[in-house]
Rosetta silent file (secondary structure, phi, psi, omega in degrees, C-alpha in Angstrom):
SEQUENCE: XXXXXXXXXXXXXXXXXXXXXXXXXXXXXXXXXXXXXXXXXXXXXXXXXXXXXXXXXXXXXXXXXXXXXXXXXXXXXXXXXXXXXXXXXXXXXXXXXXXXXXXXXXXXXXXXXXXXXXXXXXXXXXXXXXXXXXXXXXXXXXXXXXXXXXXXXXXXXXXXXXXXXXXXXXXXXXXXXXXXXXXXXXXXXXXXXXXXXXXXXXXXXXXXXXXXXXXXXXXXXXXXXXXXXXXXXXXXXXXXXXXXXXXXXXXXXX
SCORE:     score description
SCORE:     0.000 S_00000001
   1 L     0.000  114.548  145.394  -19.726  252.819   -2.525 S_00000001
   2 L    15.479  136.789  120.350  -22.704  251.208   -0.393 S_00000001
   3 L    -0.173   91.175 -158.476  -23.670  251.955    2.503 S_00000001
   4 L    84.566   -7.649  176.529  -21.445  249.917    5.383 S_00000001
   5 E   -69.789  123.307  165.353  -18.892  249.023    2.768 S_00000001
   6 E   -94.362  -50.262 -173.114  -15.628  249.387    4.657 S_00000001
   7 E  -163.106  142.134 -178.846  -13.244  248.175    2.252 S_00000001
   8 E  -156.303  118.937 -173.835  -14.198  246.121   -1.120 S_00000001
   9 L  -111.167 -166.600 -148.511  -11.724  244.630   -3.557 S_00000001
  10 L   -96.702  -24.163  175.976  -12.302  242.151   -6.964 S_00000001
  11 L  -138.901   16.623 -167.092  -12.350  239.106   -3.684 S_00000001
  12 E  -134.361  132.132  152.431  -12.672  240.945   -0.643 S_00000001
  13 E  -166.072  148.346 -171.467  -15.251  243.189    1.501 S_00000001
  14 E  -101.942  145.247  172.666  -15.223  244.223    4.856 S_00000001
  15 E  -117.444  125.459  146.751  -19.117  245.594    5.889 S_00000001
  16 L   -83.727   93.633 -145.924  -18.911  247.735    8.890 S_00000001
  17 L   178.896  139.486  160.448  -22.562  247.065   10.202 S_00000001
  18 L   -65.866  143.810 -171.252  -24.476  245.284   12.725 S_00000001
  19 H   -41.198  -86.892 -154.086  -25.101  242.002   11.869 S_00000001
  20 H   -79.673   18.606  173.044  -29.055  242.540   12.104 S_00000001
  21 H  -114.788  -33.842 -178.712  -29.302  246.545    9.993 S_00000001
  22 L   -49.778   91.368 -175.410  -27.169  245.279    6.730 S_00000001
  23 L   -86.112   40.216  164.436  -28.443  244.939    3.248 S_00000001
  24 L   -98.879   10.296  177.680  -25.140  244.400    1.750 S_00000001
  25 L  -106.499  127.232  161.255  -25.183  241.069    1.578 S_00000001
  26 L   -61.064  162.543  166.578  -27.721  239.611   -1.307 S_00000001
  27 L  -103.613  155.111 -158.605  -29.755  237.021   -0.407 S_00000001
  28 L    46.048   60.532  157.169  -28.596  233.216   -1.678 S_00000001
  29 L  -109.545  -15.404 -147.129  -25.706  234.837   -2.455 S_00000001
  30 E  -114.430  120.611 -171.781  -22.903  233.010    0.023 S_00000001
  31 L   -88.578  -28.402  179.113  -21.917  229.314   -0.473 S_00000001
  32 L  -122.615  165.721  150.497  -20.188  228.640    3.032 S_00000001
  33 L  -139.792  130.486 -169.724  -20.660  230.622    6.114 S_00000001
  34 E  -127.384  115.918 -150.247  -17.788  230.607    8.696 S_00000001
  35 E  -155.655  120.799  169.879  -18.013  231.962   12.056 S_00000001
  36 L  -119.405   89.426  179.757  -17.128  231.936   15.712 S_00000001
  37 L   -43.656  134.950 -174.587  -19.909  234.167   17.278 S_00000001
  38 L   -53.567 -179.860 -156.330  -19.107  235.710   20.802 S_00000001
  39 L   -99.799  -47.989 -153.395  -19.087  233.352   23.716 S_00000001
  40 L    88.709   23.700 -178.726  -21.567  235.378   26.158 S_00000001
  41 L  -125.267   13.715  152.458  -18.465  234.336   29.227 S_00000001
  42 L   104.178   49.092  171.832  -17.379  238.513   29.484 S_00000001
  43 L   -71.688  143.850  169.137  -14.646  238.537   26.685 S_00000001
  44 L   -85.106   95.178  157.389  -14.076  242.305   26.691 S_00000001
  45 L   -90.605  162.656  165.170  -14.868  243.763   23.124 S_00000001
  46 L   -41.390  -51.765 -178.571  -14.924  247.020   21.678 S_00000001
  47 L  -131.412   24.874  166.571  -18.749  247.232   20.822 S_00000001
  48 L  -135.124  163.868 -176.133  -20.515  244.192   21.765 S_00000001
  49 L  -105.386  127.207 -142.493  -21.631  243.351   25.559 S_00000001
  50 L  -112.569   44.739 -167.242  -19.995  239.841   25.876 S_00000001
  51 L  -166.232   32.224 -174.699  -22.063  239.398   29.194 S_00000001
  52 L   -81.615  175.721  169.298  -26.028  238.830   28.720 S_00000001
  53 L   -56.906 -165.046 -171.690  -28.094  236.268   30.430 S_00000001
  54 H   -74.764  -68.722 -144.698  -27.949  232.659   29.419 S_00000001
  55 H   -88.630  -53.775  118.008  -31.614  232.972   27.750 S_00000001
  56 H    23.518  -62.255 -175.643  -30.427  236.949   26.302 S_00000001
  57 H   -77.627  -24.254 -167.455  -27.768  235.094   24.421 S_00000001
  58 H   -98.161  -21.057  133.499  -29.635  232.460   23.022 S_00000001
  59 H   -46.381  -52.735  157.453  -31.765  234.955   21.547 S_00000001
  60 H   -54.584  -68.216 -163.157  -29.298  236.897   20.007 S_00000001
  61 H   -83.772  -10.799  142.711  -28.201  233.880   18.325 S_00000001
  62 H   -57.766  -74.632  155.956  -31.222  233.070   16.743 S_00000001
  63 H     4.386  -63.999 -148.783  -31.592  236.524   14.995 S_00000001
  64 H   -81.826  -35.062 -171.510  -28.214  236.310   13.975 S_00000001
  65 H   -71.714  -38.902 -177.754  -28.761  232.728   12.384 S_00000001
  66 H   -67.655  -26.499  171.812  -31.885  233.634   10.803 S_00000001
  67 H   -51.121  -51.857  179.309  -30.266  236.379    9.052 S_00000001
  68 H   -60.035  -62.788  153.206  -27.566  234.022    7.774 S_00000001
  69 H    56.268 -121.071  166.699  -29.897  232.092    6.492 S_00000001
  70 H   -65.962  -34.266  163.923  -31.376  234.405    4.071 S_00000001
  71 H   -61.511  -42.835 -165.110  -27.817  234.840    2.946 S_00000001
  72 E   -73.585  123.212  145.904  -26.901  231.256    2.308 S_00000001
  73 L   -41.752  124.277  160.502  -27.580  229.504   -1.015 S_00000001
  74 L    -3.963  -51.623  163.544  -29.914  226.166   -1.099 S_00000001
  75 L   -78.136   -7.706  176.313  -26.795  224.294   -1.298 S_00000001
  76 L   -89.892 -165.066 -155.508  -24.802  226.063    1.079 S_00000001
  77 E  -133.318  140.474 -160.530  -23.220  225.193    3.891 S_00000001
  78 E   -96.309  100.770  152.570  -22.824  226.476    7.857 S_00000001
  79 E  -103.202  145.571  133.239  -19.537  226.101   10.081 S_00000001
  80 E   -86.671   99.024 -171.722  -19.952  227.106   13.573 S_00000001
  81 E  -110.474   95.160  155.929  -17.053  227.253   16.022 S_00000001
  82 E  -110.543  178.601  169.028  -18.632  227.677   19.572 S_00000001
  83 E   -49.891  158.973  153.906  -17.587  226.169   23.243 S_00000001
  84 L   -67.833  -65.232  166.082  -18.998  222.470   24.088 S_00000001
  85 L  -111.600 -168.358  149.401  -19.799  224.124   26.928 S_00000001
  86 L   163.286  174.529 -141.839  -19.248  226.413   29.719 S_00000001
  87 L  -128.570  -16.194 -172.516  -19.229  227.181   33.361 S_00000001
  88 L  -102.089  133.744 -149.269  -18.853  230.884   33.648 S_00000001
  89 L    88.539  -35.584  144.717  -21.893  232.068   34.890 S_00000001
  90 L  -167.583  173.823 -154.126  -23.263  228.913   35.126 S_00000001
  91 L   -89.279  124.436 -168.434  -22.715  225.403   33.969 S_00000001
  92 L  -143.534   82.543  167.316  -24.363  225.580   29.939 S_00000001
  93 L   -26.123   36.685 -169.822  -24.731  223.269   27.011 S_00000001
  94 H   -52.340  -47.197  179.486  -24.026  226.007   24.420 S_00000001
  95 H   -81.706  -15.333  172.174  -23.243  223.485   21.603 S_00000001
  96 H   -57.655  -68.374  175.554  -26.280  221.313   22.041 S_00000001
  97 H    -3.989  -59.215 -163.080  -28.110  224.648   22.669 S_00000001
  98 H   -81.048  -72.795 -151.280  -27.103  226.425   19.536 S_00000001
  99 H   -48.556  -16.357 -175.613  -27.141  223.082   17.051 S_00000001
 100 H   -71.862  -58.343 -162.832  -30.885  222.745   18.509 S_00000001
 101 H   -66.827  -30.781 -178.899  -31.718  226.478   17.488 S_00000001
 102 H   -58.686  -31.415 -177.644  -29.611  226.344   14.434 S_00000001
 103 H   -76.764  -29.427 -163.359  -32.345  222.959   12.990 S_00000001
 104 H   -62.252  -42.176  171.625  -35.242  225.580   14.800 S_00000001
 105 L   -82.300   10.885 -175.205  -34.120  227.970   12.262 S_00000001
 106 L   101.112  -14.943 -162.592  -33.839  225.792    9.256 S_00000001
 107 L   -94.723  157.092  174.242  -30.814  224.676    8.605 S_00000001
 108 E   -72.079   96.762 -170.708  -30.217  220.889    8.474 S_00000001
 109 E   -73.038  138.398 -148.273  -27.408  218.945   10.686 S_00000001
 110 E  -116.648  -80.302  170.908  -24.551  217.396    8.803 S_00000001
 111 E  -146.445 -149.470  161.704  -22.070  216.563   11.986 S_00000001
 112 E  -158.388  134.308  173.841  -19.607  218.202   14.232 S_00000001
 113 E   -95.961  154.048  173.612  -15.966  218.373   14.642 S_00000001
 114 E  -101.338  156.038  177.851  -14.076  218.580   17.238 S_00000001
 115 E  -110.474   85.015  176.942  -11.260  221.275   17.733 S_00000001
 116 E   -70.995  100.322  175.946   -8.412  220.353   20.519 S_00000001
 117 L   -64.146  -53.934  173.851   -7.215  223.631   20.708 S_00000001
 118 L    73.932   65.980  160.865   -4.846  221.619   23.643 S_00000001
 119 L  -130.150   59.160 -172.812   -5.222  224.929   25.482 S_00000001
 120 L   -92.651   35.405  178.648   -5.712  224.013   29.285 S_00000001
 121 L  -110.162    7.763  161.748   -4.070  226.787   30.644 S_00000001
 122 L   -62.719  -12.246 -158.437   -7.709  228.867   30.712 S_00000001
 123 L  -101.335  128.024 -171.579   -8.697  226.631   33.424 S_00000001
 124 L  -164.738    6.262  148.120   -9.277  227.783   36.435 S_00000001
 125 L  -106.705  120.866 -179.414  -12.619  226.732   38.212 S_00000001
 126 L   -64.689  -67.260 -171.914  -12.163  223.131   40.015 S_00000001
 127 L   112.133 -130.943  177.827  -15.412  223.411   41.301 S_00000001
 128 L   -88.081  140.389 -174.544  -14.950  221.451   44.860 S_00000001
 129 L  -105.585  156.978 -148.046  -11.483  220.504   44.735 S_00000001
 130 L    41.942   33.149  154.262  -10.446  216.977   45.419 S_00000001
 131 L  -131.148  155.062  173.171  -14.054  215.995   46.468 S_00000001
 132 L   -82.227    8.900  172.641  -17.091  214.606   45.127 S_00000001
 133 L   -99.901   13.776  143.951  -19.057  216.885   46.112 S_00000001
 134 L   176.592   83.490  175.505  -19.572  219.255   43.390 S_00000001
 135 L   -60.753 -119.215  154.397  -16.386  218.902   40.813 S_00000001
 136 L  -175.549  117.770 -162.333  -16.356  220.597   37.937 S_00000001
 137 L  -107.006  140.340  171.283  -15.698  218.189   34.628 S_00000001
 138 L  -168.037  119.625 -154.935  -14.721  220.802   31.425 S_00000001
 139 L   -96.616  148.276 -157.595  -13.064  219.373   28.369 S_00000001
 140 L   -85.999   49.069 -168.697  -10.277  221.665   26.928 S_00000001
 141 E  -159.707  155.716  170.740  -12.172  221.540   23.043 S_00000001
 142 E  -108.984  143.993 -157.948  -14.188  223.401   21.042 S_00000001
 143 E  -119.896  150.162  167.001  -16.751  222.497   18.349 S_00000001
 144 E  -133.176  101.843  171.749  -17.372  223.288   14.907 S_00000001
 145 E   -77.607  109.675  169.639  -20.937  222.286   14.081 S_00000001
 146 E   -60.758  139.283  159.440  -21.552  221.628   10.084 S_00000001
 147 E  -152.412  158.156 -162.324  -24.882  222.460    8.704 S_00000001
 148 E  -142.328 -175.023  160.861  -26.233  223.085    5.785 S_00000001
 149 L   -60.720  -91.328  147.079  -29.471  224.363    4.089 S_00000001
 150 L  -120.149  -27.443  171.820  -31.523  222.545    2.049 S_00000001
 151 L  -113.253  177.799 -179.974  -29.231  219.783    0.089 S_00000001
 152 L  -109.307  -46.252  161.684  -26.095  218.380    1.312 S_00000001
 153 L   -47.693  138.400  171.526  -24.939  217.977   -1.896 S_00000001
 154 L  -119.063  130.394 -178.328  -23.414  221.086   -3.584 S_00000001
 155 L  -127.821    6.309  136.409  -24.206  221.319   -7.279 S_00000001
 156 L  -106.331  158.916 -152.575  -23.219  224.907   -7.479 S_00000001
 157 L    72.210 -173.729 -158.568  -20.340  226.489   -8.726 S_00000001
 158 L   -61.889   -4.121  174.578  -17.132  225.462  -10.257 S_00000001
 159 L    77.437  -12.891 -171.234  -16.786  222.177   -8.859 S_00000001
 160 L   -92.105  124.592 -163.807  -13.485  222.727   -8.655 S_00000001
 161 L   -89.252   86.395  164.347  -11.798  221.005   -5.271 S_00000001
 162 L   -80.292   67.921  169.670   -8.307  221.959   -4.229 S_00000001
 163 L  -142.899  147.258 -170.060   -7.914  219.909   -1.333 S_00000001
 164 L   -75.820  159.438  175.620   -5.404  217.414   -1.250 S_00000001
 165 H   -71.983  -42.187  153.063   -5.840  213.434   -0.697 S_00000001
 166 H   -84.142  -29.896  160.783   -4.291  213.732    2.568 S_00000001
 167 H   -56.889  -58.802 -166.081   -5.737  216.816    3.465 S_00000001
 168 H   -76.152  -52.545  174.472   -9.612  215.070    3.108 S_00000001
 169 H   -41.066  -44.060 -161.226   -8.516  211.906    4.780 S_00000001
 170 H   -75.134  -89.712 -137.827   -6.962  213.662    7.742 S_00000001
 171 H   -70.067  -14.805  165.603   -9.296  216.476    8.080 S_00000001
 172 L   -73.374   23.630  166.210  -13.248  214.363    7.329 S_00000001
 173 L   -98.263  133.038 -176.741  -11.769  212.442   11.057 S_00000001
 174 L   -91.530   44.843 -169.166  -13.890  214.740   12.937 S_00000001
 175 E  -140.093   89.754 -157.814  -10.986  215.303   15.741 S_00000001
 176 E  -112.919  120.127 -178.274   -8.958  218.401   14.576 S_00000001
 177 E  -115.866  126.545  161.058   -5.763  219.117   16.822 S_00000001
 178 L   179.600  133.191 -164.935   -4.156  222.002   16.231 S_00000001
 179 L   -11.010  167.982  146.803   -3.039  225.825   18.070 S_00000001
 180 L   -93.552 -168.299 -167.207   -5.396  228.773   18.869 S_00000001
 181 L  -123.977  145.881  171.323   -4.367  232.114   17.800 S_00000001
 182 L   -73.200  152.632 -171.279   -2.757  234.474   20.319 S_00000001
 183 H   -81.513  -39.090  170.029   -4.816  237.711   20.792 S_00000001
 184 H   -30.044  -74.085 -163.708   -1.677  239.644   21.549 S_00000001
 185 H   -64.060  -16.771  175.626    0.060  238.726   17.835 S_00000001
 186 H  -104.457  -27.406  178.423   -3.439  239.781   16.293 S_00000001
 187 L    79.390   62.509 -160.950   -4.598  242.476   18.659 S_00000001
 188 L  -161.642  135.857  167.815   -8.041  241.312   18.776 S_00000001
 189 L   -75.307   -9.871 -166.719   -9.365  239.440   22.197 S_00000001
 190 L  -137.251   59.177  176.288  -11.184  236.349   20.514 S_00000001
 191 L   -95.416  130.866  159.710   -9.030  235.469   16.928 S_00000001
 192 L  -116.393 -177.404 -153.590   -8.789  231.989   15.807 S_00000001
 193 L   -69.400  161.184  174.908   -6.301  230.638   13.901 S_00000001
 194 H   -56.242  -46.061 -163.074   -6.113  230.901    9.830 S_00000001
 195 H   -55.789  -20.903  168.552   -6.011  226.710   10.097 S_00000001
 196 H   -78.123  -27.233  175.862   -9.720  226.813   10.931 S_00000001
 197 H   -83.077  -55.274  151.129  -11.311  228.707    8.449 S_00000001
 198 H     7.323  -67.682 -148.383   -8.668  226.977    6.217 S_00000001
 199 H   -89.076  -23.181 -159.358   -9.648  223.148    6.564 S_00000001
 200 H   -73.623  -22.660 -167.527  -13.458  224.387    6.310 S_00000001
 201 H   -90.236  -16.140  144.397  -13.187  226.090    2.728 S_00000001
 202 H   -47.791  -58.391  179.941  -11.409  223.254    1.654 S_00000001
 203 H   -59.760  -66.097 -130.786  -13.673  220.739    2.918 S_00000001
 204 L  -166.884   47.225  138.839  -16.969  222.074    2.107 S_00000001
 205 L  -148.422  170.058 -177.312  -16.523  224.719   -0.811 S_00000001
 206 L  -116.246  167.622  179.687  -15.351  224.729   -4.046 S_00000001
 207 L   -46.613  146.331 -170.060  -12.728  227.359   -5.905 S_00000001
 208 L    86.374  -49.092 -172.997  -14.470  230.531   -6.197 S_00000001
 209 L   -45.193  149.171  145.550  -17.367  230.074   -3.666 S_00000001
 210 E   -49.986  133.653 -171.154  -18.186  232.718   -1.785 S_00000001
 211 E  -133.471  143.993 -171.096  -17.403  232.739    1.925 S_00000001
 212 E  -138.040  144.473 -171.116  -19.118  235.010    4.365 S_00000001
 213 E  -126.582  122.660  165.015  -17.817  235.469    8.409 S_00000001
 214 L   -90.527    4.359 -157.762  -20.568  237.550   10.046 S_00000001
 215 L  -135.397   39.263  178.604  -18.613  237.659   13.046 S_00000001
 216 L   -42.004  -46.418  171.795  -15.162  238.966   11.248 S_00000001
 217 L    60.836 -125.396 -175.678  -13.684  240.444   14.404 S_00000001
 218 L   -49.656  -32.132 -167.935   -9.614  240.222   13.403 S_00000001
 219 L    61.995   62.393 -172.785  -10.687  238.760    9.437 S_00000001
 220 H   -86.445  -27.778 -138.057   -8.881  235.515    9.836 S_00000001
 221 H   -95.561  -50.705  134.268  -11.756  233.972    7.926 S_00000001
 222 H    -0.801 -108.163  157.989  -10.923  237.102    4.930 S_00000001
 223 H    16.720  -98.805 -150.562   -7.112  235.916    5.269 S_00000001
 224 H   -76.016   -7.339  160.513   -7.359  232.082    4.401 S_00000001
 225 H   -60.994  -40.020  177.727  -10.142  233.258    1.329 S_00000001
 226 H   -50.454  -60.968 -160.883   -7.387  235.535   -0.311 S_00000001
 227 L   -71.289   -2.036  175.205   -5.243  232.925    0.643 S_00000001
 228 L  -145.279   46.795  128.584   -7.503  229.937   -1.425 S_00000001
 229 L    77.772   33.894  158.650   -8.962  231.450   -4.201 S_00000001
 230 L  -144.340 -162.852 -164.411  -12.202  232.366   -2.944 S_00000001
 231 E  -123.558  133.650 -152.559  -13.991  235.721   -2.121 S_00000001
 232 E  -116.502  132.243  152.413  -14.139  236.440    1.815 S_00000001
 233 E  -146.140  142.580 -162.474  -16.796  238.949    2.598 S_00000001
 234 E  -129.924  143.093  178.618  -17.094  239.776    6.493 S_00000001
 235 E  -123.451   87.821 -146.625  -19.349  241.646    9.000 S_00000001
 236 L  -117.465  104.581 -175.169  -17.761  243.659   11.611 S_00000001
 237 L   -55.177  -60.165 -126.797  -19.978  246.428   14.032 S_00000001
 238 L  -120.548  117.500 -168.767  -16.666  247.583   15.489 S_00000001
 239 H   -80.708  -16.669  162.471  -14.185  249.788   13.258 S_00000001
 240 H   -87.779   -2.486  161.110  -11.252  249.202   14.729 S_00000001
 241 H   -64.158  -51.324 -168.662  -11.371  245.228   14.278 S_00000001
 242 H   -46.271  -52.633  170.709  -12.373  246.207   10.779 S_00000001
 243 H   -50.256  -28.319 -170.853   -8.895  248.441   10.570 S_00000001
 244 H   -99.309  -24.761 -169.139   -6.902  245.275   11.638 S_00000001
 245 H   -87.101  -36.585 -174.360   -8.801  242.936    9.284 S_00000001
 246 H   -78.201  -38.660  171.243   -7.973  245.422    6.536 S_00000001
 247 L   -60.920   -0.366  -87.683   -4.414  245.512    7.317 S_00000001
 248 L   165.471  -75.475  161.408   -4.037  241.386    7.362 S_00000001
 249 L  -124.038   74.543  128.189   -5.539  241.619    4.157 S_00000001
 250 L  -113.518   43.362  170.989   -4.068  243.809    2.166 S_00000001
 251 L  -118.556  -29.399  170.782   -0.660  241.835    2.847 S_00000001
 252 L   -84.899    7.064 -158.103   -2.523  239.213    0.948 S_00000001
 253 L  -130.800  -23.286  171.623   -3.660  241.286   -1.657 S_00000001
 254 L   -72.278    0.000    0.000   -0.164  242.577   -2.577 S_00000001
């Protein structure tokens, strides 16, 4: 077995590896990439420090992008589920921010949806409260920025679409309401829900494609591949996420 292979089935691998040391991934091998990268606001994980500067993180997420990249087919395609913003630590434009560095690094911008998580019980700086003199405005939603490579158009692979006629109407509205995932029920501090990875592998891969989460954490992005007939492969530093991602799918695998 490989080097960093954690677990690797006929549609599945887990890579236990930093992000920036791994050669298990070919390059132009991965038709989607699907990911929600840490925030940088002090989530506590096992093995990454969720608490650099402003400018520290925006570093880091070049690297990480450029890497991706190299992975990504001509034709593939980018999801990105960061904040709009955020305030802890200071007030920060993380999705302009990123979608800026993400064109700096090559890829091309298609749009961005929004995600109402309708979770506004996180909230908990006013700024000054009931005055105008320094409020604090912070919208309860999350973004998933589309991007792509070099075409927009995908002319590889099977071609074949399983998504439904109400499924593309509903979900090409770029205003996607639906739950987070609790961290408790996954045991993981940052999981989102199966419905996200879901709508994107619908949307904007075909049957088969490859799907790659470089950010696996919990392996919800794993999960909904098993569960739709494409091949999930994920990149996890930290071995005990990796142990919960393997357990999660191999319930899908039975």
């Amino acid at each position: 077995m490989d080097r960093g292979i954690f677990y690797q089935s006929d549609r599945a691998t887990i890579i236990n590896e930093d992000i920036f040391s791994t050669r298990a991934v070919p390059q132009k091998s991965v038709d989607l990439v699907i990911t929600s990268p840490p925030y940088n606001v002090d989530i506590q994980y096992n093995s990454h420090n969720d608490r650099g500067t402003y400018q520290d993180y925006l570093a880091f997420s070049k690297a990480w992008m450029k890497r991706c990249y190299r992975w990504i087919k001509d034709d593939g395609r980018f999801c990105l589920n960061v904040p709009l913003d955020k305030n802890k630590g200071g007030q920060q434009s993380v999705g302009a921010d990123l979608t800026t560095i993400a064109k700096k690094v090559g890829f091309s911008y298609h749009s961005t949806i929004i995600w109402n998580e309708g979770n506004i019980s996180r909230r908990t700086a006013w700024g000054s409260w009931t005055s105008a003199s320094a409020p604090y405005v912070i919208a309860p939603v999350e973004l998933i920025i589309v991007l792509y490579k070099d075409s927009w158009k995908k002319t590889s692979g099977s071609k074949e679409s399983d998504i439904t006629r109400e499924q593309f109407m509903e979900w090409t509205n770029g205003l996607w309401t639906f739950g987070g995932e609790k961290k408790s029920r996954i045991g993981h501090p940052a999981p989102f829900p199966l419905e996200l990875p879901l709508r994107c592998m619908k949307l904007f891969s075909f049957v088969g494609d490859t799907v790659l989460d470089p950010f696996m954490g919990s392996g919800s992005t794993l999960v909904a591949a098993l569960q739709n007939n494409r091949n999930g492969v994920g990149i996890e530093i930290d071995q005990e996420y990796c142990k919960i991602a393997l357990s999660r799918i191999s319930k899908q695998e039975k």
